[in-house]
C-alpha positions as CSV (number, residue, x, y, z in Angstrom):
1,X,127.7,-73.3,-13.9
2,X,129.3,-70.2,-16.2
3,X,126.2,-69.4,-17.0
4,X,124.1,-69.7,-13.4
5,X,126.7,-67.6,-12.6
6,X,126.7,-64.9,-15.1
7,X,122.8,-65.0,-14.9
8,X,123.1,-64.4,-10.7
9,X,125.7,-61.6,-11.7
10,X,122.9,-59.7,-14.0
11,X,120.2,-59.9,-11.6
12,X,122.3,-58.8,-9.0
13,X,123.4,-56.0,-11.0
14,X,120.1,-54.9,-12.3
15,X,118.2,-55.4,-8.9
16,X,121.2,-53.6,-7.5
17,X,120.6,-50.4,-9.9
18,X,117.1,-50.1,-9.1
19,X,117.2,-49.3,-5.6
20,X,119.8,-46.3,-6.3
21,X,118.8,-43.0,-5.6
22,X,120.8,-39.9,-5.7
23,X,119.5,-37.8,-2.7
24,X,122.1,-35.0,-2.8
25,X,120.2,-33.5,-5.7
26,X,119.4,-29.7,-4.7
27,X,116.2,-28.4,-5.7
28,X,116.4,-24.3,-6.0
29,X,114.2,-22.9,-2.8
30,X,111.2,-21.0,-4.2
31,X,109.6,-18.4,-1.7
32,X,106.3,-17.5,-1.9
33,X,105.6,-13.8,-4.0
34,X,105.4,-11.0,-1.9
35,X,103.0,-8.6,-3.5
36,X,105.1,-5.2,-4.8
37,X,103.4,-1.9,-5.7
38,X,104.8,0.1,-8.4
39,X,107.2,1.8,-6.3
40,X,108.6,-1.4,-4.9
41,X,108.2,-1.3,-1.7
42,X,105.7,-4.3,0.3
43,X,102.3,-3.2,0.1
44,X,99.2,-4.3,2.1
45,X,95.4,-3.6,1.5
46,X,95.2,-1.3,4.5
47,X,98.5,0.8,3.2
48,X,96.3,0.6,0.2
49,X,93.1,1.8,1.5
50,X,95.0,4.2,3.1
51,X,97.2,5.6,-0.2
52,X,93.4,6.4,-1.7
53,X,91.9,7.5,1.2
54,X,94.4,10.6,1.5
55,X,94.6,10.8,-2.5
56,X,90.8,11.3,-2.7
57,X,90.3,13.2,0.4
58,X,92.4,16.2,-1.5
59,X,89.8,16.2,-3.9
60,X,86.9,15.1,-2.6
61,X,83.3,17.4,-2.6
62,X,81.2,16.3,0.3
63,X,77.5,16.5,-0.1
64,X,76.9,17.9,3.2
65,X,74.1,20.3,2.3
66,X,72.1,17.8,0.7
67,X,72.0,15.1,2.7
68,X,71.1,17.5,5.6
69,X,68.3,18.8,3.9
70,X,67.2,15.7,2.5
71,X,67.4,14.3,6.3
72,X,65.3,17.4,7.9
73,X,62.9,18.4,5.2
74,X,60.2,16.0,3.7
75,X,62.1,14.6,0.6
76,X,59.4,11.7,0.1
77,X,59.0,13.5,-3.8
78,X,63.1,13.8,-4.2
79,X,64.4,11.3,-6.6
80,X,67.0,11.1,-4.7
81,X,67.8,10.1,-1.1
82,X,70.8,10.0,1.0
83,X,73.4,7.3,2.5
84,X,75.0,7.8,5.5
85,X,77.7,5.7,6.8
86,X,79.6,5.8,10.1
87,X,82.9,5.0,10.5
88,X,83.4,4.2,13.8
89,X,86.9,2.1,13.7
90,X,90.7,3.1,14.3
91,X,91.4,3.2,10.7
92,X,90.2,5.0,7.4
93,X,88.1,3.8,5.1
94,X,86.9,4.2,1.3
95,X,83.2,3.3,0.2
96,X,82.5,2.6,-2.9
97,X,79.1,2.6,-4.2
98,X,77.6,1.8,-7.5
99,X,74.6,1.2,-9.2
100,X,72.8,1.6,-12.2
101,X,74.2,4.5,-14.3
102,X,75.8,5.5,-10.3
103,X,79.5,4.8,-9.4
104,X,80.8,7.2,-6.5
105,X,83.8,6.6,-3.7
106,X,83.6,8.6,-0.2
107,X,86.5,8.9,1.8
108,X,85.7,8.4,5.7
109,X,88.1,9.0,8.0
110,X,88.5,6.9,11.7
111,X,85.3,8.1,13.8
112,X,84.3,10.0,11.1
113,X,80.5,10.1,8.7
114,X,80.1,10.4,4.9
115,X,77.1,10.9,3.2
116,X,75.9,10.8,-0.7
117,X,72.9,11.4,-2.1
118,X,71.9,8.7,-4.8
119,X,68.9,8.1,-6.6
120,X,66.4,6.1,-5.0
121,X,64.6,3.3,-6.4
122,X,67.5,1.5,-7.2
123,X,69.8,-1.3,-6.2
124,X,73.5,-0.8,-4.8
125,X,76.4,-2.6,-4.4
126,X,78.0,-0.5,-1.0
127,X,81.9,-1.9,-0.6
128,X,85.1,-1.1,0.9
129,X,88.3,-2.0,3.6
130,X,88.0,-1.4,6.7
131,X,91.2,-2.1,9.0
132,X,91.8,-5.4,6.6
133,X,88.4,-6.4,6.5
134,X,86.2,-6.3,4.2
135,X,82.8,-4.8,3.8
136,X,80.5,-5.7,1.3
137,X,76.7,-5.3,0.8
138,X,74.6,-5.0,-2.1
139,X,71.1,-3.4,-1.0
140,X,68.1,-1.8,-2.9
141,X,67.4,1.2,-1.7
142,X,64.2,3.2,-1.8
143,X,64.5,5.7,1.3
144,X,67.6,7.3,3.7
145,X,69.8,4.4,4.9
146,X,72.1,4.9,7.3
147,X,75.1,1.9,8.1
148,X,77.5,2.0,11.2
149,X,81.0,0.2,10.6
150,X,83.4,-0.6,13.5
151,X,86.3,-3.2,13.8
């Protein structure tokens, strides 16, 4: 009997230990990373679409001339050809656009056109934000192109 009793007094024990949990244990709260620019302020891809817009558009050359007169005269011998792109949203844009042996980025302000003149022939990857979206188009070009953007 001692020992029914001593072996009832185990299992109770041991059953009795396996069911414990401690559920007062505090786990440290982790928040999710806020992404901080390198002044340390919040930062968002239109803040920093608009940070290089008005960097570039300080030192930007626009190609003006060139595209006009590759748009009015007969340019079907110019190695080069012109991309026009209309801005036609609230917000400011930059467009990047590179290709072979090409890499150029226009500033474009709201309701505003660039231009560049690239060579022709050749394919392009055309990319930028607009008002937190995203364009992005890679296109081979071989004559004027002309792309309107709005939000």
């Amino acid at each position: 009997m001692k020992k029914l009793f001593l072996f009832t007094l185990l299992i109770f024990l041991f059953l009795n230990s396996c069911g414990t949990v401690n559920h007062s244990i505090k786990r440290p709260i982790r928040k999710p990373s806020i992404p901080i620019s390198n002044t340390g302020t919040k930062t968002s891809s239109a803040a920093q679409t608009e940070r290089e817009y008005e960097a570039l558009i300080k030192v930007y050359k626009p190609e003006t001339a060139e595209v006009l007169n590759s748009l009015f005269n007969d340019s079907s011998n110019s190695p080069n050809v012109s991309i026009t792109v209309e801005n036609q949203s609230n917000c400011n844009m930059v467009l990047t656009i590179s290709g072979k042996n090409y890499f150029k980025k226009i500033p474009i302000g709201a309701h505003k056109t660039g231009a560049a003149m690239v060579p022709k022939n050749q394919n392009y990857n055309l990319s930028g934000m607009l008002c937190n979206s995203v364009y992005e188009k890679t296109k081979f070009i071989t004559n004027s192109f002309n792309i309107k953007l709005s939000n």
